[in-house]
N, C-alpha and C positions, 0 to 999 in steps of 0.2 A: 231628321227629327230634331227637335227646337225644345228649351226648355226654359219658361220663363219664370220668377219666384212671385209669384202673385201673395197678397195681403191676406190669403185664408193659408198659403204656408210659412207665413210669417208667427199668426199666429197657433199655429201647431207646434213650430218650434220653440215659443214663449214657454209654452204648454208643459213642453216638456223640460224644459228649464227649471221652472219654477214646482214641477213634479220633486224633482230630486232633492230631498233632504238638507244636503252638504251642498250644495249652489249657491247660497249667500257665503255659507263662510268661506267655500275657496275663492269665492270671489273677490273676497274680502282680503286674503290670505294674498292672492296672485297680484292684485292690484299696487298693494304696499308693499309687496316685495321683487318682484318680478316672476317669469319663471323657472330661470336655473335655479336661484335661491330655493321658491316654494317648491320646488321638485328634487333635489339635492337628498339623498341616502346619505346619513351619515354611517353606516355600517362600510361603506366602501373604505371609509377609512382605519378598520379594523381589518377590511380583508385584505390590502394592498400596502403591508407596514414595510421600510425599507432593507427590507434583509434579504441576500443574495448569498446562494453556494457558490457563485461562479461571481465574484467583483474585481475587476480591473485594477488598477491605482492609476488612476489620472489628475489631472493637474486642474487650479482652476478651472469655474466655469466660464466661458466670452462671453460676449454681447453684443449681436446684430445691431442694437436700440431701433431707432424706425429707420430699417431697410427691409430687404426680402432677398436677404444673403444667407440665406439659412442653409444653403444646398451647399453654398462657400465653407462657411464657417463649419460644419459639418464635416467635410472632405479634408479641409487642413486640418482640426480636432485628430481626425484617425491619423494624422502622421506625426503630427506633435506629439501624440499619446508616448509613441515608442521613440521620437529623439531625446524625449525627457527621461527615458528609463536607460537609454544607449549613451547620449552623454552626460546624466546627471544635472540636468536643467533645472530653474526652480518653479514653481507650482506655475507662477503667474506668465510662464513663457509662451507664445504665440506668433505664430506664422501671421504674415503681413495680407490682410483682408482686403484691404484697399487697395492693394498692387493689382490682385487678382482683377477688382472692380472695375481699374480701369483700363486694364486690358480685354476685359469682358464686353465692356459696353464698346468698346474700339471695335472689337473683331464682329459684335452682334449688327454695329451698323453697315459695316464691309455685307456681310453675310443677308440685312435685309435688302440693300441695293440689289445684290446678286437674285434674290428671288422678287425682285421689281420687274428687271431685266427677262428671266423664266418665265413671267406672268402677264409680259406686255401687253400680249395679243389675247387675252381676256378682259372680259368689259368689268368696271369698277364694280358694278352691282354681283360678278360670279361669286358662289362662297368661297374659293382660295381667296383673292382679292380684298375681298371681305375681312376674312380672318386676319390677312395679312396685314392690314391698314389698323383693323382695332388693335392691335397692341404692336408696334413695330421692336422695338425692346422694351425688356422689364429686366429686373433685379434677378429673378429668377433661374433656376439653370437645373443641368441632373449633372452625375457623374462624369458622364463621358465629356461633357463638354469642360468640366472643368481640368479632366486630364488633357488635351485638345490645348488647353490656355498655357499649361504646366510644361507639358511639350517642348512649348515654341518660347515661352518665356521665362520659365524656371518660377522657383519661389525665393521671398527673404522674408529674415525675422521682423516683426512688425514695427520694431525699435528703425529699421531703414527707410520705413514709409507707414508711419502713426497715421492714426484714423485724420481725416479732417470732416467740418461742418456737416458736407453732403454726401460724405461716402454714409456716415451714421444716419443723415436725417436724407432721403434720395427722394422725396417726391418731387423739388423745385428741378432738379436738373433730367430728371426724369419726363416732365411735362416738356418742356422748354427740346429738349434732344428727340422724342417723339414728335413735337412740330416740325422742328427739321428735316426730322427723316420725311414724314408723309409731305412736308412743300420741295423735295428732293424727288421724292416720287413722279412728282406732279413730272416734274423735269425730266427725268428717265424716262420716262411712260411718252411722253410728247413728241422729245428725239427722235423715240423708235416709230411710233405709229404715225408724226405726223411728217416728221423731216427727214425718213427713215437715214437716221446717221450711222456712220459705219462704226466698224468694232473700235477704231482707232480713236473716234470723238466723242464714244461712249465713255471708255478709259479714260480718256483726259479729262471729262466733264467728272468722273469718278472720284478721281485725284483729288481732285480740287473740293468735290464734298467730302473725303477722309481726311485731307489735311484741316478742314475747318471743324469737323467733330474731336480731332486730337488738339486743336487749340481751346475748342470747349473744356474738354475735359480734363487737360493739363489747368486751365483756370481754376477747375472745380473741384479737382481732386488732389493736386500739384504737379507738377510729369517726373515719372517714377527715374530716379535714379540705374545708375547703367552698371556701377560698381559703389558696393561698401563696405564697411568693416564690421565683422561681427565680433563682438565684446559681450562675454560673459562671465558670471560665477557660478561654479557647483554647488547645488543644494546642499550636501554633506559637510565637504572640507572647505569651502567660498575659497576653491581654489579659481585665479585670474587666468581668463581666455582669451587671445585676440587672432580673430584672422584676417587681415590686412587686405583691401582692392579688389576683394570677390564677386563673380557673377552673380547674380541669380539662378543662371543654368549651373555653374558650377558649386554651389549654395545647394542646390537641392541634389546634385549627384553625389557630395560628399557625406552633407547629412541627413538628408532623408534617404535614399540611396534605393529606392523603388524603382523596380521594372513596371511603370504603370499598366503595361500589357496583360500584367498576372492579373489584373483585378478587370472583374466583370460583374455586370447588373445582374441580375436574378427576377423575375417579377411575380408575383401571384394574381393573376386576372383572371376569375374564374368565369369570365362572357363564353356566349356558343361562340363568337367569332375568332376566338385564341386555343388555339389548341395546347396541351400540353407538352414540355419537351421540343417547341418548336421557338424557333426566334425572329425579332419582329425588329421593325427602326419606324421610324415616324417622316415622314415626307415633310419638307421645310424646317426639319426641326433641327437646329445648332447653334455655334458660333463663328469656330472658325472655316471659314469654306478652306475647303482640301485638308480638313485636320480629321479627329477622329469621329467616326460613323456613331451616333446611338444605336444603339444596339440591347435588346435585350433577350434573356432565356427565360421564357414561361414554366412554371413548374407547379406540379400541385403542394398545397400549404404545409403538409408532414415534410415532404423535402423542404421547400425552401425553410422552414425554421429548422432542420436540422443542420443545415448549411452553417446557419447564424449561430448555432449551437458550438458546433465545432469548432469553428473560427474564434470563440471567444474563450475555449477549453483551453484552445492554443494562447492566449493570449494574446490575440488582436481583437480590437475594438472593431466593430461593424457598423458602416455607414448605410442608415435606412431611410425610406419614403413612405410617410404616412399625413392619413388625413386628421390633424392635430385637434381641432378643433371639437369634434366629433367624442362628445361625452365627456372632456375632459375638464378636470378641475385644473388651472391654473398657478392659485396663490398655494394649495396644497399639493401641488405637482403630484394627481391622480390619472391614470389614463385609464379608465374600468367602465367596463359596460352598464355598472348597478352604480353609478355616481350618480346621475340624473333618470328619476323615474316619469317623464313626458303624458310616457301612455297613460300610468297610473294617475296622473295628477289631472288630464284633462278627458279618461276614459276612453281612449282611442285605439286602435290597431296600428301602429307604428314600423311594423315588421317588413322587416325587406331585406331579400339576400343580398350576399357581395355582390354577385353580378347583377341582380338590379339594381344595385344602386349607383352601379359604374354606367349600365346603358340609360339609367332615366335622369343621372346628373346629381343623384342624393350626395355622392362622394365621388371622391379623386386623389390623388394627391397633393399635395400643397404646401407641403414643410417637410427636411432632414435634417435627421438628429444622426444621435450615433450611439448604440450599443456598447453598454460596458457590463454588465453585469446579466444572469438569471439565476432564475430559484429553479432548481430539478428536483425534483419530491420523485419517488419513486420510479424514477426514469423520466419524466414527463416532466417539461417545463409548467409553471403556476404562475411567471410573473417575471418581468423584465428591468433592470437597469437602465434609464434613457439620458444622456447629457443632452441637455438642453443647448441654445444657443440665448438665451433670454437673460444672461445673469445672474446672479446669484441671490436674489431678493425674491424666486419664486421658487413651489418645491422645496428640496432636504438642499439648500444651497445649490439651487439649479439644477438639481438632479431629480427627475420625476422616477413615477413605480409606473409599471407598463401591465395589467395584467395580460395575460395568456388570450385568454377571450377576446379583449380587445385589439389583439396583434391579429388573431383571425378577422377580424372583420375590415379594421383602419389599414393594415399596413399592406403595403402596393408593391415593395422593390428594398433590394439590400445588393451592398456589392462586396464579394467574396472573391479572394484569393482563390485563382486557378488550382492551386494545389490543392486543396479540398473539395474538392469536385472528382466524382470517379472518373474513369476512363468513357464511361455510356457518356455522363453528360460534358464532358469534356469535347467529344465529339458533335453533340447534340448545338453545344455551346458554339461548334464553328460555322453550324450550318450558312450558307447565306440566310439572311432576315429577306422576313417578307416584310413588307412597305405599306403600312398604315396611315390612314387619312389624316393629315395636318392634327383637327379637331378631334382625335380619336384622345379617348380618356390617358393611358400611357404615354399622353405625350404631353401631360400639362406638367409646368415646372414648377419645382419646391422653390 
């Protein structure tokens, strides 16, 4: 069955346009303003004011500018939070973004050679293939992979590796590094299927593509430093700090001093294909090959916000994954379901649960922030604390209100210290993961 729009339903729909009352003036209305504008609740901003029973004290807010390091800047936020409260740092202190960047995009291009190699003997046109060619690296990442980077390369403060040009603005090196990788491909894929080369001329031919992506990106980013000195003053007494010729690995043992191990993802996917209580990893999906697995534990929405709940009663900040975009006001840092009214303004059915909107692609995840604050009204959360990574020129100085509502619908994933977790899901937590399709929603990165 076929359905074509012929000139007698064209006019029916005129018909019924011009039937309605209020059709010139929203017209009128949508036209000169747009539609977030002409749809925009201003009562949202009555219902979502910034006041929290439960608020942090954290320090400045960062600034991604144009990257898609949100998942970065997010993950070192929650450690910074507590070296600034453990050794009396001041507001504007931060963990080095760009170290992270360009160890990330090193170990992503090792990691998409390796699944070239996995993929050989699939024609260009299969969907792995496919998938794998449209984005060979991005900006992007989740948790695990940034503990994976952490691992193997430690952190430093950002004063040892300042931002440069392209870590803040990454389209240009971005494009340019994705060429490379897919005219590498071409390379890899040829050796194996046409000159079938052995393990050994793979490797060498390997080398020689990772050593030219660490000369790019040492160009582009600067090449990170092996030891430095960290130098500071305490917010309180501007008492003088130096500590002399330090790692990175041993930089992050002394002061951040995390068992990365303790902390795990949590996810809320309410699809038939995810069962609850059960834990899942994403096929192709990482950085470092032979570092840490993605891994997640599904749970229904009462647990996982009570998880985040707790966690922040204790005094840590919690690192979350949500679809940002998704009703939210921006310059007034609102994230509430009654901010933009769509349906009302264009008279439509708009509705659609979580898990349809994860199977038909309405939503996903796409940005991480990080949890510092909620409102508990009578036992019950009403509304969330969110640090931004956007700077402080959006929102209460970069800090949006989260309502409740909103967190049920947007938010996909939070990672929570082992210790808050019972003994059931602690268990639940070890399970092996079942292994979800490359393209499966859970696997797209903030």
């Amino acid at each position: 069955m076929s359905f074509s729009i012929s000139n007698e339903d064209i006019a029916n729909f005129r018909a019924d346009y011009n039937s309605r009352r209020d059709s010139r003036v929203l017209e009128r209305t949508v036209t000169k303003n747009g539609v977030r504008n002409a749809s925009f609740d201003w009562h949202s901003i009555a219902d979502d004011t910034p006041h929290f029973s439960i608020d942090l004290k954290t320090g400045d807010v960062a600034d991604q500018k144009q990257s898609g390091r949100c998942w970065m800047f997010a993950a070192l936020n929650t450690m910074r939070h507590e070296m600034q409260q453990k050794f009396n740092l001041p507001d504007n202190f931060e963990l080095s973004q760009a170290y992270q960047f360009f160890w990330d995009k090193f170990e992503k291009a090792n990691y998409f050679y390796e699944n070239v190699i996995r993929t050989a003997n699939k024609p260009t046109d299969s969907r792995k293939v496919s998938w794998l060619m449209a984005a060979p690296q991005s900006d992007g990442g989740q948790w695990d992979m940034l503990c994976a980077l952490i691992s193997k390369y430690g952190v430093m403060p950002k004063a040892a590796m300042p931002e440069s040009f392209n870590s803040s603005n990454s389209r240009g090196i971005n494009d340019v590094l994705n060429n490379k990788l897919r005219h590498d491909a071409v390379i890899l894929r040829g050796m194996i299927n046409n000159d079938h080369a052995s393990e050994d001329e793979l490797n060498a031919t390997r080398q020689k593509m990772l050593n030219e992506v660490y000369r790019m990106l040492a160009y582009t980013f600067g090449e990170p430093v092996q030891h430095f000195d960290f130098e500071y003053r305490t917010k309180k007494d501007n008492e003088y700090h130096r500590d002399a010729n330090i790692t990175p690995q041993e930089f992050f043992k002394k002061y951040v001093g995390w068992n990365l191990d303790d902390y795990v993802s949590i996810i809320q996917a309410p699809t038939a294909d995810k069962k609850y209580h059960q834990t899942y990893t994403i096929d192709m999906l990482g950085n470092v090959v032979g570092g840490r697995q993605i891994k997640h534990l599904n749970l229904p929405m009462d647990e996982f916000k009570q998880l985040a709940i707790d966690q922040l009663k204790a005094g840590e900040s919690v690192w979350f994954g949500s679809d940002v975009v998704k009703y939210s006001e921006t310059k007034l840092g609102i994230m509430a379901l009654n901010t933009y009214k769509y349906d009302e303004l264009f008279d439509v059915d708009l509705d659609m649960t979580k898990a349809e909107m994860l199977d038909y692609g309405q939503s996903m995840m796409d940005h991480a922030m990080v949890l510092t604050g909620v409102d508990i009204v009578d036992g019950k959360p009403t509304k969330w604390k969110v640090e931004n990574s956007w700077g402080n020129k959006v929102g209460h100085k970069g800090y949006f209100v989260m309502s409740d509502e909103w967190m049920d619908q947007y938010c996909f994933q939070v990672v929570i210290n082992k210790k808050y977790l019972s003994d059931k899901l602690l268990k639940e937590q070890a399970q092996e993961p079942i292994v979800l399709k490359p393209w499966d929603p859970m696997g797209t990165l903030a």
